[in-house]
C-alpha atoms as an extended CHARMM CRD file, in Angstrom:
* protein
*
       283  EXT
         1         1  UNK       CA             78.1060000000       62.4460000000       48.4210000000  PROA      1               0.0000000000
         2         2  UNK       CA             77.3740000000       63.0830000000       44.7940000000  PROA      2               0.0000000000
         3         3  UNK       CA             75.4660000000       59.4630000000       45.3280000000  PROA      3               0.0000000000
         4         4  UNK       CA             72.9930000000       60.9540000000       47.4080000000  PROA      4               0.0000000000
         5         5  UNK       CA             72.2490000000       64.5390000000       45.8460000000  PROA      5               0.0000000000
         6         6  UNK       CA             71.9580000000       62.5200000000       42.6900000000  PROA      6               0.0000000000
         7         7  UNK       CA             69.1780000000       60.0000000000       44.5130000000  PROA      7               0.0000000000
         8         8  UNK       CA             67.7690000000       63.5850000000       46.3480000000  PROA      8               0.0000000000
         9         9  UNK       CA             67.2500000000       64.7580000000       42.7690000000  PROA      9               0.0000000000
        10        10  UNK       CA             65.5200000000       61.5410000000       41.5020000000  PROA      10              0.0000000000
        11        11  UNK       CA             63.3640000000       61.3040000000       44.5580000000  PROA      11              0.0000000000
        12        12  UNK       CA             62.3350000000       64.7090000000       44.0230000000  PROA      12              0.0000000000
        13        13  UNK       CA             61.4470000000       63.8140000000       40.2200000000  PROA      13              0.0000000000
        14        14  UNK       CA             59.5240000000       60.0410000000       41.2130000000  PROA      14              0.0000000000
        15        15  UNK       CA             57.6880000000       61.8780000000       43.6950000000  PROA      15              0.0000000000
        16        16  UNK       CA             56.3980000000       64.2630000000       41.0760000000  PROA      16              0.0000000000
        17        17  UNK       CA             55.7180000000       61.2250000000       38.3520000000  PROA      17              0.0000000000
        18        18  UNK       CA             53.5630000000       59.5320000000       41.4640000000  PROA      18              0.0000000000
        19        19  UNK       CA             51.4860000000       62.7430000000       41.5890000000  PROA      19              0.0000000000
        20        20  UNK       CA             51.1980000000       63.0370000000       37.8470000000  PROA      20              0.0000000000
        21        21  UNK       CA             50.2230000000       59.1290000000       38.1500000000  PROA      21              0.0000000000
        22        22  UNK       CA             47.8400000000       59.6270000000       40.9180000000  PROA      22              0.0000000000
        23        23  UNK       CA             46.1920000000       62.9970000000       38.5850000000  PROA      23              0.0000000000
        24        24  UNK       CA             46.0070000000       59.9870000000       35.2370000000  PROA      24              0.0000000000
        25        25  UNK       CA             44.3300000000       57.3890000000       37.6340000000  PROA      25              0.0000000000
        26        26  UNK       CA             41.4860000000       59.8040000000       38.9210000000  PROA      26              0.0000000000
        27        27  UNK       CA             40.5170000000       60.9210000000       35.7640000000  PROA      27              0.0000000000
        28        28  UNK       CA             40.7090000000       57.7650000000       34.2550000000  PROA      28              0.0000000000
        29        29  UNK       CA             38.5070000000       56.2940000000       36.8060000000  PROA      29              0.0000000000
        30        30  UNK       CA             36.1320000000       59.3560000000       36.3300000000  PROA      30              0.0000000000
        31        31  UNK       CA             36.0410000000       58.5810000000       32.3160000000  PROA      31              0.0000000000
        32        32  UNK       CA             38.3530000000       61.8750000000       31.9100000000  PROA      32              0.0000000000
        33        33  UNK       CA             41.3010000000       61.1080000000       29.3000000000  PROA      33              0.0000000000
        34        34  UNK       CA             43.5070000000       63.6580000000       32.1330000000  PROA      34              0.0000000000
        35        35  UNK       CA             47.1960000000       64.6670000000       31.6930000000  PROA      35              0.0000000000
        36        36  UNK       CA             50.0560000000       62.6630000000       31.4420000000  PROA      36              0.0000000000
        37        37  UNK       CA             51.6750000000       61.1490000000       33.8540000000  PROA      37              0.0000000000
        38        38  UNK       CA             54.5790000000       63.5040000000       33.8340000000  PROA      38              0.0000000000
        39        39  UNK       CA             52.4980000000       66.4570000000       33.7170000000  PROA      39              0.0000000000
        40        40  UNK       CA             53.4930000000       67.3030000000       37.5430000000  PROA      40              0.0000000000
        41        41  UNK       CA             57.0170000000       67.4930000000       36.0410000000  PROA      41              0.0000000000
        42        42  UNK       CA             56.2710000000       69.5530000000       33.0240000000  PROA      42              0.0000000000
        43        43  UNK       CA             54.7270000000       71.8690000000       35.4500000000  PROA      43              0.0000000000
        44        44  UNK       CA             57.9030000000       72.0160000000       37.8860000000  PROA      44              0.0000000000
        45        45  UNK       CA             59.5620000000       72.4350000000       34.7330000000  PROA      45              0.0000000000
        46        46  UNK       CA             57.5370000000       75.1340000000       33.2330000000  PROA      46              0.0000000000
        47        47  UNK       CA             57.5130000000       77.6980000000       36.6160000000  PROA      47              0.0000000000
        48        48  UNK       CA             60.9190000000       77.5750000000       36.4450000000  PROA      48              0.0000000000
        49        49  UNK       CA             60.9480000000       79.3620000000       33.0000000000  PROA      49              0.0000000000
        50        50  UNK       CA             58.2670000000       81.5420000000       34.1590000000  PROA      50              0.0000000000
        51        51  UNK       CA             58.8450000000       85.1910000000       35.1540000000  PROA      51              0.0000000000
        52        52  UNK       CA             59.2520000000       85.4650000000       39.2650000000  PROA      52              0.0000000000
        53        53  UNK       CA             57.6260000000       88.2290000000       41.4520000000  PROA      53              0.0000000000
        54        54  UNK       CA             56.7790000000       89.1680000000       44.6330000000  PROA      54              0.0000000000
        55        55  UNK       CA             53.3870000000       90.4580000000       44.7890000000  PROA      55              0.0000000000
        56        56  UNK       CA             53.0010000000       94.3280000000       46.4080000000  PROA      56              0.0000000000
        57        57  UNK       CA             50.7680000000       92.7180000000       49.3780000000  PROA      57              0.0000000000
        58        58  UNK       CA             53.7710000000       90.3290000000       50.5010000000  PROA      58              0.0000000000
        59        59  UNK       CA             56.2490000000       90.1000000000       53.0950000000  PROA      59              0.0000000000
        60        60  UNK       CA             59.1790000000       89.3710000000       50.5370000000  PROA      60              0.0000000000
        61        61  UNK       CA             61.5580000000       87.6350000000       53.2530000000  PROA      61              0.0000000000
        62        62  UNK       CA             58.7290000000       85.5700000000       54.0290000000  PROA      62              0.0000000000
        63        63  UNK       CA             57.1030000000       84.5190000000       50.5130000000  PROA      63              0.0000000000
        64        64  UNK       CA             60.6950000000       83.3940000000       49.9280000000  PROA      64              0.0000000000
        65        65  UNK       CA             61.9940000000       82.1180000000       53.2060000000  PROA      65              0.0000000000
        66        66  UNK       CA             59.1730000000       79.6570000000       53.5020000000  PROA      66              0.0000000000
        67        67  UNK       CA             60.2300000000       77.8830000000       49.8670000000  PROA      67              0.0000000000
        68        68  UNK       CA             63.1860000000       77.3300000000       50.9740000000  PROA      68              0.0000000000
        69        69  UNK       CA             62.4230000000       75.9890000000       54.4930000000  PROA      69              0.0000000000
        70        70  UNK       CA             60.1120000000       73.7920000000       52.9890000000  PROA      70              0.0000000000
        71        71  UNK       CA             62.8020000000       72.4500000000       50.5280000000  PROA      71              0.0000000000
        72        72  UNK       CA             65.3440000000       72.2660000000       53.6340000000  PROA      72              0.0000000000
        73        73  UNK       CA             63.2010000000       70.1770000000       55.8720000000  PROA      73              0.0000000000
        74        74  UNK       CA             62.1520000000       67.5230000000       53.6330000000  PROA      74              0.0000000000
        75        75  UNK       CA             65.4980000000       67.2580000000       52.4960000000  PROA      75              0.0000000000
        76        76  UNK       CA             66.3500000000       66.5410000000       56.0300000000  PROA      76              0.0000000000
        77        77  UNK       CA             63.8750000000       64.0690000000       56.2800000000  PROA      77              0.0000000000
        78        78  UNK       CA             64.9560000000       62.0840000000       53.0760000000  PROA      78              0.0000000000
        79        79  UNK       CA             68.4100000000       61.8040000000       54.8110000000  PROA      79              0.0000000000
        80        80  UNK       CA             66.8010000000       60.8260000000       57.8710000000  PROA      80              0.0000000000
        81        81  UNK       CA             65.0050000000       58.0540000000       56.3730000000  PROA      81              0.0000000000
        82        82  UNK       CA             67.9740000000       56.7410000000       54.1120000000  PROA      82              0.0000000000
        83        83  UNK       CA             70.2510000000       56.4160000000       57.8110000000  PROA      83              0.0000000000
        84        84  UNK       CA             67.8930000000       54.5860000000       59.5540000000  PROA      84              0.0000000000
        85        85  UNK       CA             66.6570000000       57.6680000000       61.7320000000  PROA      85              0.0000000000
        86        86  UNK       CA             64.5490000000       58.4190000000       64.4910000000  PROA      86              0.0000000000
        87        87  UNK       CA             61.1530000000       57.7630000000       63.4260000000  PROA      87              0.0000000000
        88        88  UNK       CA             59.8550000000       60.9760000000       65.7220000000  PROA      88              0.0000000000
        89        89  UNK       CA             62.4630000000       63.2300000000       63.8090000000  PROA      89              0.0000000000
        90        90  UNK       CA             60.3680000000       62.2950000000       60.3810000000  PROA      90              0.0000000000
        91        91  UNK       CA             56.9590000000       63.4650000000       62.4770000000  PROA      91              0.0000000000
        92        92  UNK       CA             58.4890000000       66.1970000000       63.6340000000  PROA      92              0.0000000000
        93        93  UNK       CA             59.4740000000       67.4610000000       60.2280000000  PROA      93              0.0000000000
        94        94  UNK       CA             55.9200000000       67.0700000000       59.0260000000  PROA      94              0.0000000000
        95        95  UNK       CA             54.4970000000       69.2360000000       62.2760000000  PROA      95              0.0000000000
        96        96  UNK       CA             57.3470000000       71.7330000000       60.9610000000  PROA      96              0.0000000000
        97        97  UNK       CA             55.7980000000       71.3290000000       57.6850000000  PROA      97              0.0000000000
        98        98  UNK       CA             52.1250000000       72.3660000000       58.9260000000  PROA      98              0.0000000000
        99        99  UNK       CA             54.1840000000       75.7530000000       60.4260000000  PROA      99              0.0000000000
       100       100  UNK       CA             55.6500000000       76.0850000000       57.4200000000  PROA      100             0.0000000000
       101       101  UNK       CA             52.2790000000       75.6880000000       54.6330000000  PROA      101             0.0000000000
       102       102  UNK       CA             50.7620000000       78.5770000000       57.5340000000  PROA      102             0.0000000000
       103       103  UNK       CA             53.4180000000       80.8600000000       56.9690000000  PROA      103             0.0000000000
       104       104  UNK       CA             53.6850000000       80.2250000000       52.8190000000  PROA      104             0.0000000000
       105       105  UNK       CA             49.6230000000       81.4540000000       53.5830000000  PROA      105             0.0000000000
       106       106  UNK       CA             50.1990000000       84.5600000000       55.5790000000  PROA      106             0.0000000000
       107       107  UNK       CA             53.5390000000       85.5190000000       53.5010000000  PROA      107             0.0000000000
       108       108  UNK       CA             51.4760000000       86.4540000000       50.0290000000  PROA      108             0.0000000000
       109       109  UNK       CA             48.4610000000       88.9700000000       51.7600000000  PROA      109             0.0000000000
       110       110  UNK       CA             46.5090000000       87.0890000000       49.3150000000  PROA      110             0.0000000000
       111       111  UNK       CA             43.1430000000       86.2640000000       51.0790000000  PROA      111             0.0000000000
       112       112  UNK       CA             43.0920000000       82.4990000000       49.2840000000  PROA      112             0.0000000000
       113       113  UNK       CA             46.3470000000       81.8110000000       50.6250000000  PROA      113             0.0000000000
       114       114  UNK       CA             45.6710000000       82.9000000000       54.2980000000  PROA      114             0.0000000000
       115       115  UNK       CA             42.3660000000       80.6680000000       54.1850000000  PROA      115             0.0000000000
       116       116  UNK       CA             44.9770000000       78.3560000000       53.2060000000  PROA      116             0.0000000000
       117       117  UNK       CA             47.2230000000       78.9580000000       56.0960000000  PROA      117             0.0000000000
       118       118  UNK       CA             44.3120000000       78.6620000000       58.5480000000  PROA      118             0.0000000000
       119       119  UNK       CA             43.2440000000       75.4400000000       57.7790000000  PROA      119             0.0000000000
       120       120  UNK       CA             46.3230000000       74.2860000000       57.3520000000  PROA      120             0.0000000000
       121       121  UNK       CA             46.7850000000       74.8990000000       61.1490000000  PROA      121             0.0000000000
       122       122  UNK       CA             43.2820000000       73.1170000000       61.9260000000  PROA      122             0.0000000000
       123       123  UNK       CA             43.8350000000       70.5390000000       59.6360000000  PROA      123             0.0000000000
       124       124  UNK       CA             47.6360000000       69.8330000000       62.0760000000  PROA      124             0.0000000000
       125       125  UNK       CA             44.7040000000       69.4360000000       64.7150000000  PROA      125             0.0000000000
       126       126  UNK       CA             43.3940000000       66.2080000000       63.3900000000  PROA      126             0.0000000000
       127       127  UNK       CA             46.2650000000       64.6360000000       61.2870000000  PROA      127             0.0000000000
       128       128  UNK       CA             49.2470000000       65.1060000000       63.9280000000  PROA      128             0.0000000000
       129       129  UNK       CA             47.3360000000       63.3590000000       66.7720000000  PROA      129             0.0000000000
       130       130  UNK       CA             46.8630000000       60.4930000000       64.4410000000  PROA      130             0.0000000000
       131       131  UNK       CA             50.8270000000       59.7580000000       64.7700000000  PROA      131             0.0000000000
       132       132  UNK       CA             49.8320000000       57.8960000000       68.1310000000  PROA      132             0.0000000000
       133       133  UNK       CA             50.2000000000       55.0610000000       65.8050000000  PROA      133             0.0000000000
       134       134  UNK       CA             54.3100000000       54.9720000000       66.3940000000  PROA      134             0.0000000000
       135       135  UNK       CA             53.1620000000       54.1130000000       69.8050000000  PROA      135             0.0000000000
       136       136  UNK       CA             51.9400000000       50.7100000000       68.5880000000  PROA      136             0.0000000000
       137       137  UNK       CA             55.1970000000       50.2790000000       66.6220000000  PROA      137             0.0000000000
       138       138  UNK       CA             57.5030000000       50.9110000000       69.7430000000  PROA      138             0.0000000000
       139       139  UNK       CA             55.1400000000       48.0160000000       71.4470000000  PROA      139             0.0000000000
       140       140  UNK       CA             56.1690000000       45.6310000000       69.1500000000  PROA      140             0.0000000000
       141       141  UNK       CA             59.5220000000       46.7160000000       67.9940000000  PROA      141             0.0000000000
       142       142  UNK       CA             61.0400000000       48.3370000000       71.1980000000  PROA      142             0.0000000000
       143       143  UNK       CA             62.4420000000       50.8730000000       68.9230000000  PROA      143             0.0000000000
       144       144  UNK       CA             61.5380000000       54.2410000000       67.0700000000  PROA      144             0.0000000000
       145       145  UNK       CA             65.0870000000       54.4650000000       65.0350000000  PROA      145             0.0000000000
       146       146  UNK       CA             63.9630000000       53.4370000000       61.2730000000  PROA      146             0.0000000000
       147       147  UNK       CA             66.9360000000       50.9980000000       61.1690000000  PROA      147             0.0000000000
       148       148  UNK       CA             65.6850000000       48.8720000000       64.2640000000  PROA      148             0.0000000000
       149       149  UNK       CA             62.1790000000       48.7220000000       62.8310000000  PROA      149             0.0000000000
       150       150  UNK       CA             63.0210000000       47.2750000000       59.8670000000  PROA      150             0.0000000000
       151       151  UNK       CA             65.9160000000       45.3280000000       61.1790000000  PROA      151             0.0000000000
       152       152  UNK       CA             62.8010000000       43.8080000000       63.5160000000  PROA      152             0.0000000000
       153       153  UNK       CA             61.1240000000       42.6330000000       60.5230000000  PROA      153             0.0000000000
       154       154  UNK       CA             63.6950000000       40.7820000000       58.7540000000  PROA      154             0.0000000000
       155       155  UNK       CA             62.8130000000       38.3500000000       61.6470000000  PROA      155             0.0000000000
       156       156  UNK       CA             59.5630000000       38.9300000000       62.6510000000  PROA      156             0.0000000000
       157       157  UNK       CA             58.0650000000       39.5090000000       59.3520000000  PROA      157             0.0000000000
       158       158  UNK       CA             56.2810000000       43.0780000000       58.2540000000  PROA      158             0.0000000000
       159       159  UNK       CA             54.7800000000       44.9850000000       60.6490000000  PROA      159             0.0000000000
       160       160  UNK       CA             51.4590000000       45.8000000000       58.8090000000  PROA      160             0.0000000000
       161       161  UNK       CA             50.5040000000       42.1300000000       59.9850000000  PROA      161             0.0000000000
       162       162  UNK       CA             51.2050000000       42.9250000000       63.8700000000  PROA      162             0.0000000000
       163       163  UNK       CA             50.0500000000       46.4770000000       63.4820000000  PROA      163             0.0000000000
       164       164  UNK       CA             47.1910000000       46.7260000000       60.8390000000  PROA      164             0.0000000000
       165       165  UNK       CA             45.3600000000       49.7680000000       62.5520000000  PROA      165             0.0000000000
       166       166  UNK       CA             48.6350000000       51.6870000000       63.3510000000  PROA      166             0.0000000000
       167       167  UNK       CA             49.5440000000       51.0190000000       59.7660000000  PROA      167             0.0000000000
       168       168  UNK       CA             45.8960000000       52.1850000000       58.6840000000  PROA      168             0.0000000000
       169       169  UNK       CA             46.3400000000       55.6490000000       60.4250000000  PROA      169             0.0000000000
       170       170  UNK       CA             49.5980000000       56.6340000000       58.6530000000  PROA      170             0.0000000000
       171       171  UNK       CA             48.0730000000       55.7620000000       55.5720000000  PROA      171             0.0000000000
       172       172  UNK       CA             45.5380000000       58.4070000000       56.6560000000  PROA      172             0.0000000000
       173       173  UNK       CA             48.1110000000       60.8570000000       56.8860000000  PROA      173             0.0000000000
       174       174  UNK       CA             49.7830000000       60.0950000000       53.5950000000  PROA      174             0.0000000000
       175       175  UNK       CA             45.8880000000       60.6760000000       52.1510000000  PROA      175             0.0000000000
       176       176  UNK       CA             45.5520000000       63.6790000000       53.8400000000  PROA      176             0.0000000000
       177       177  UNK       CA             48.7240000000       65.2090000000       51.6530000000  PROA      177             0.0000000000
       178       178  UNK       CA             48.0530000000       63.9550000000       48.4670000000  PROA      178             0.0000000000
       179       179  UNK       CA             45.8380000000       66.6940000000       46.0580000000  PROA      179             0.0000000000
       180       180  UNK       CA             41.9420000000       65.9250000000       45.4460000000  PROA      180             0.0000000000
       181       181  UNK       CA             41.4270000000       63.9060000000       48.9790000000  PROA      181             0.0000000000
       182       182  UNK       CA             38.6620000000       64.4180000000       50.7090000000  PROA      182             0.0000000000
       183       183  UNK       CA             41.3080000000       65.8210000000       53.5310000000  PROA      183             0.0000000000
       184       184  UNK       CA             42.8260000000       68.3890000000       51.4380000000  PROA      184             0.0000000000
       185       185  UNK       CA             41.0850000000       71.2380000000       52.4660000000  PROA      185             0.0000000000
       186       186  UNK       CA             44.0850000000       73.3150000000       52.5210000000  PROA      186             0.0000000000
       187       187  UNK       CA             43.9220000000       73.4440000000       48.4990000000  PROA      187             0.0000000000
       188       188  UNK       CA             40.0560000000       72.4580000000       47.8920000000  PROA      188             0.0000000000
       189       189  UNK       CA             38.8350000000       74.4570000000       44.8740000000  PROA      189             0.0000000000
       190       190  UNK       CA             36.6980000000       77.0660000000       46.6330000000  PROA      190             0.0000000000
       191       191  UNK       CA             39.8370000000       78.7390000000       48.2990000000  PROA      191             0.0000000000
       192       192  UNK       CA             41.8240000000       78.3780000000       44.3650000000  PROA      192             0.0000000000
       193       193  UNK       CA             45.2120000000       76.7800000000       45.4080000000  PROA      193             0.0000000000
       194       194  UNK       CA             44.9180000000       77.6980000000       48.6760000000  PROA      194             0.0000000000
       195       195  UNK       CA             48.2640000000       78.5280000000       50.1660000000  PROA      195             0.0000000000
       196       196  UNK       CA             50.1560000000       77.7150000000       47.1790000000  PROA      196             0.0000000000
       197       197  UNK       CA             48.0470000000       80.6510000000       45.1990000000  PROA      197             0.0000000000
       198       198  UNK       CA             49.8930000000       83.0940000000       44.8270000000  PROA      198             0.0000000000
       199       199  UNK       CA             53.6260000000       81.8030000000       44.2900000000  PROA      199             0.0000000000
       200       200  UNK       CA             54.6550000000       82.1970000000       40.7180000000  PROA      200             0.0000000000
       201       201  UNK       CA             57.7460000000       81.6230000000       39.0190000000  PROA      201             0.0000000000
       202       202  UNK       CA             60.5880000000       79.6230000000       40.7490000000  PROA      202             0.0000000000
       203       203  UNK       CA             59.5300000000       80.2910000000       43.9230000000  PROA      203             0.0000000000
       204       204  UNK       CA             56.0880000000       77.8480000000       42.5830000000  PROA      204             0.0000000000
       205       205  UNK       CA             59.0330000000       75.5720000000       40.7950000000  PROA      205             0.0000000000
       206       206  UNK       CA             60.3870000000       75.1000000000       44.3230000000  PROA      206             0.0000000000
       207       207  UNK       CA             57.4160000000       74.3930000000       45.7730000000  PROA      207             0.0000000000
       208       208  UNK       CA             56.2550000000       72.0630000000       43.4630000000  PROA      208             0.0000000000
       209       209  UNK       CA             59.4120000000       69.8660000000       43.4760000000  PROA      209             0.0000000000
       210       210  UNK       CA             59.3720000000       70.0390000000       46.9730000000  PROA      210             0.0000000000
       211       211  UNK       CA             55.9410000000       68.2200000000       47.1090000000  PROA      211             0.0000000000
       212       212  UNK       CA             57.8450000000       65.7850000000       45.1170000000  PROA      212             0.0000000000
       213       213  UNK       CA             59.7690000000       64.9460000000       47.6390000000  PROA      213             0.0000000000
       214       214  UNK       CA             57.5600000000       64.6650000000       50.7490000000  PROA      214             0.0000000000
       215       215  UNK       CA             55.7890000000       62.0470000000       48.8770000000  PROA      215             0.0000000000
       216       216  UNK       CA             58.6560000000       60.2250000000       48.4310000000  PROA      216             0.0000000000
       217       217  UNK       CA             59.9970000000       60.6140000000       52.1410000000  PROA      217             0.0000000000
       218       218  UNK       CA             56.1380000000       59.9680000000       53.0350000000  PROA      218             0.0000000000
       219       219  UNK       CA             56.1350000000       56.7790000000       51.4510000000  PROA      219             0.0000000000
       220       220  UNK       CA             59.4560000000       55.5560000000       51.6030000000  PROA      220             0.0000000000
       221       221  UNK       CA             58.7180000000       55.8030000000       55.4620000000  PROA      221             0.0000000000
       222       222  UNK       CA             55.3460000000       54.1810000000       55.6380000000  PROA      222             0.0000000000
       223       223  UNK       CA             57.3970000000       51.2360000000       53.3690000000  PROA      223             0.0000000000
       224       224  UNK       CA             60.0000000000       51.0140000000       55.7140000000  PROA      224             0.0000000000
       225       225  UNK       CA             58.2110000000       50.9450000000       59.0450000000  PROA      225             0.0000000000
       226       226  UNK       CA             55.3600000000       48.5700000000       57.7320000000  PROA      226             0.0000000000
       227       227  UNK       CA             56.6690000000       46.1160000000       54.8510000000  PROA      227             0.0000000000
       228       228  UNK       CA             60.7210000000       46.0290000000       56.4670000000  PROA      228             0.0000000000
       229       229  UNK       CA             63.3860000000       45.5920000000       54.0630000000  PROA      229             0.0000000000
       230       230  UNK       CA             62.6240000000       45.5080000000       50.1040000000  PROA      230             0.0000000000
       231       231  UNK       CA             64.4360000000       45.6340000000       47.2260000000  PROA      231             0.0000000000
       232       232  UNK       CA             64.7590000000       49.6040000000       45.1100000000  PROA      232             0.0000000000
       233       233  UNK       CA             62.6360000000       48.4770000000       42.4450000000  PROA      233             0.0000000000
       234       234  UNK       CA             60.1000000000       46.4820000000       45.0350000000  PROA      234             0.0000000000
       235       235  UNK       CA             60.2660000000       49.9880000000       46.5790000000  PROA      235             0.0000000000
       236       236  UNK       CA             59.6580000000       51.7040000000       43.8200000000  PROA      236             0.0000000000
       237       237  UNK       CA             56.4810000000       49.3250000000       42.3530000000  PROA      237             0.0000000000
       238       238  UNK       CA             54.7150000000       49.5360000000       46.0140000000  PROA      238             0.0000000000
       239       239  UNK       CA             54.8970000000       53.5190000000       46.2520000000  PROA      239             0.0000000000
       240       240  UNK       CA             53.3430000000       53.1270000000       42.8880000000  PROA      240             0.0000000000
       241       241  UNK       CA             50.5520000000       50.2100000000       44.2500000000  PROA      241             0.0000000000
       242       242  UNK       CA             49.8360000000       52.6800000000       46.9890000000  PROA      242             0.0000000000
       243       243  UNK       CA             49.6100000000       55.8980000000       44.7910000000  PROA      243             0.0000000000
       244       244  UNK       CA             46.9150000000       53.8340000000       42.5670000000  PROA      244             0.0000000000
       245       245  UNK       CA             45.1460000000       52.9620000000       45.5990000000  PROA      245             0.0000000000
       246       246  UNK       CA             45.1340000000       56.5230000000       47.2940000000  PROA      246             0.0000000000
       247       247  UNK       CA             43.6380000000       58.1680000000       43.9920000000  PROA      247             0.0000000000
       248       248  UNK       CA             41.0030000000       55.2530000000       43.8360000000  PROA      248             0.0000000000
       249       249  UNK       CA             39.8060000000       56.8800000000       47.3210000000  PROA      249             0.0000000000
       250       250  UNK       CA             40.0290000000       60.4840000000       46.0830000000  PROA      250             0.0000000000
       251       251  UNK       CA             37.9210000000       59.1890000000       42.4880000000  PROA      251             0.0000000000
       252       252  UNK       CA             35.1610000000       57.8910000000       44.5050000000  PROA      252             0.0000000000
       253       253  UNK       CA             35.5640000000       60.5530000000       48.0060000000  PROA      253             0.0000000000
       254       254  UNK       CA             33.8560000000       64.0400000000       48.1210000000  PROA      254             0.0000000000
       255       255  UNK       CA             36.0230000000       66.8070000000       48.8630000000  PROA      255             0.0000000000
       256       256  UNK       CA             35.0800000000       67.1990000000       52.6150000000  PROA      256             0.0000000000
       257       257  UNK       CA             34.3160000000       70.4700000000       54.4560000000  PROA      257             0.0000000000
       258       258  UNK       CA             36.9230000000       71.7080000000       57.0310000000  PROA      258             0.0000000000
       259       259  UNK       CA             34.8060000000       70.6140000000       60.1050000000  PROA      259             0.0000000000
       260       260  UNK       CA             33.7240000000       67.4880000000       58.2550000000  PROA      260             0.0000000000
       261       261  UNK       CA             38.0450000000       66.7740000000       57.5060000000  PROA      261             0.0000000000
       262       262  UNK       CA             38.7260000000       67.3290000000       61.1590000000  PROA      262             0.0000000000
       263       263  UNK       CA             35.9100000000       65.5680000000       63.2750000000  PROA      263             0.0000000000
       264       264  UNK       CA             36.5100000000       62.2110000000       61.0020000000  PROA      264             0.0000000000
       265       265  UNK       CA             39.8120000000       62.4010000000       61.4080000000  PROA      265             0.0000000000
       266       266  UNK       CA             39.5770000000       63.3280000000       65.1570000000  PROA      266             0.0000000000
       267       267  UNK       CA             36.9160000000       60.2600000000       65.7050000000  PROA      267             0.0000000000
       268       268  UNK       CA             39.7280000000       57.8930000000       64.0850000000  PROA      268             0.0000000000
       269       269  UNK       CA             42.3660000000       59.2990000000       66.7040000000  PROA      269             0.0000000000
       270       270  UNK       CA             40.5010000000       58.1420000000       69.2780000000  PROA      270             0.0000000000
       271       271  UNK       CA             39.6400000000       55.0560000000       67.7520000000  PROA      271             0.0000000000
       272       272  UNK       CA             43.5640000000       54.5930000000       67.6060000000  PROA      272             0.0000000000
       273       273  UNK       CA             44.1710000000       55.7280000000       71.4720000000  PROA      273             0.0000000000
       274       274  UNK       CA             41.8910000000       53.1670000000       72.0790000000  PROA      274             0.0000000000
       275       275  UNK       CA             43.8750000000       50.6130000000       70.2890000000  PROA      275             0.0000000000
       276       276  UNK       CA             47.1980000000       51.6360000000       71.5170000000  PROA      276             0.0000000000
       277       277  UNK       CA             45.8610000000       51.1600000000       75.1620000000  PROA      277             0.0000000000
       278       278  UNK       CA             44.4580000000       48.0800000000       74.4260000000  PROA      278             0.0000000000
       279       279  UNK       CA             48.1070000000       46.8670000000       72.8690000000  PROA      279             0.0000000000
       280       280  UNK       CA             49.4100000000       48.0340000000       75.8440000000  PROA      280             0.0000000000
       281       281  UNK       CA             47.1670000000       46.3430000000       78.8160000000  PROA      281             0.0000000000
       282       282  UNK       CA             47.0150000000       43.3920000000       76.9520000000  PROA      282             0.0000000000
       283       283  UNK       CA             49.1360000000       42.8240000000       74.0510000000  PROA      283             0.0000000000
């Protein structure tokens, strides 16, 4: 028990060094010196120091309910993953999540964060569709339980081999949650920090080491589902790999408008249907 609060605790704190990496990698690409790496956990850090308050214009169950949801269900999630779980209970945690980033919008009655809270909700339109992709795993591994998939590849080898395109539209997904991609349009500059603007204190503390952690569950799963069985620190090097080359994509990607975001990722949906039909007449 004390175990796994104490790996809970260092997922939460790798997931935040892999954002502060990803931050050091897009400036450094962009000629920017940027912040150090562990600037994402200075930040956690530094909210938590920070005076808390609930502004006038806020549902104060809400504005706090929500951080603490949010913290709940990818906590869940990270214990899914580490017993082998049902690979739909991880997607359903991140369409919980989508609920969940509307309601930390409409809890503040700060007009940034409901714009933040509304596209959240379109954005769910494009990105959840694209989890069609577990139907290509199920073809091959006859399975959605975590433990089966990568049980299947100690035999059959990883899955990203069989399943390139499947393994091409989570990474999509992971993109789409990771800050500065051109799919983030629920925090894109115009709209400040979109739903995240107006949590302060340890309430934004919360938050932010909760981020921490669904990139850690995010990744852990698209390592376990796609590359099978690996060694911690072979785990721990190819969330690292993939962070590098997610923030090579956001260095060189425009931040995309909110219809822009959703028909490209809508287009590649169908492209996937497509491909999951085509697995399943003839593969």
């Amino acid at each position: 028990m004390i175990g796994d609060l104490l790996y809970l605790i260092f997922a939460m704190i790798f997931g935040l060094l892999l954002l502060g990496i990803h931050r050091k990698v897009i400036a450094r690409i962009q000629r920017r010196p940027g912040p150090p790496v562990w600037q994402e956990i200075l930040h956690a850090l530094k909210f938590s120091f920070k005076s808390t308050w609930i502004p006038q214009t806020a549902s104060d169950t809400l504005f706090v309910s929500v951080v603490l949801i949010a913290i709940g269900i990818w906590t869940a999630a990270f214990f899914v993953v580490l017993a082998g779980g049902n690979l739909l209970i991880i997607f359903g945690i991140y369409m919980l999540h989508k609920i969940v980033e509307h309601g930390f919008g409409l809890s503040s009655g700060s007009p940034y964060g409901k714009f933040g809270g509304v596209r959240s909700v379109i954005s769910a339109a494009s990105e959840i569709p694209l989890f069609v992709s577990v139907a290509a795993v199920v073809i091959f591994t006859g399975s959605l339980e975590i433990g089966d998939i990568v049980a299947w590849q100690e035999q059959a080898g990883p899955l990203i081999l069989a399943v390139f395109p499947a393994a091409l539209a989570m990474y999509v997904v992971i993109l789409s949650k990771f800050p500065f991609s051109p799919f983030s349009i629920v925090e894109s500059k115009e709209i400040v920090s979109g739903y995240k603007t107006e949590h302060f204190g340890v309430w934004r503390a919360g938050l932010e080491a909760c981020n921490g952690l669904k990139t850690y569950v995010l990744l852990l799963t698209f390592i376990a589902v796609f590359f099978g069985p690996l060694p911690f620190l072979l785990i721990l090097l190819a969330m690292i790999l993939i962070t590098v080359s997610i923030s090579f994509i956001c260095a060189f990607s425009p931040m995309l408008s909110p219809f822009d975001s959703v028909t490209i990722q809508t287009l590649f949906t169908g492209l996937m249907l497509i491909y999951v039909v085509y697995l399943g007449v003839y593969g």
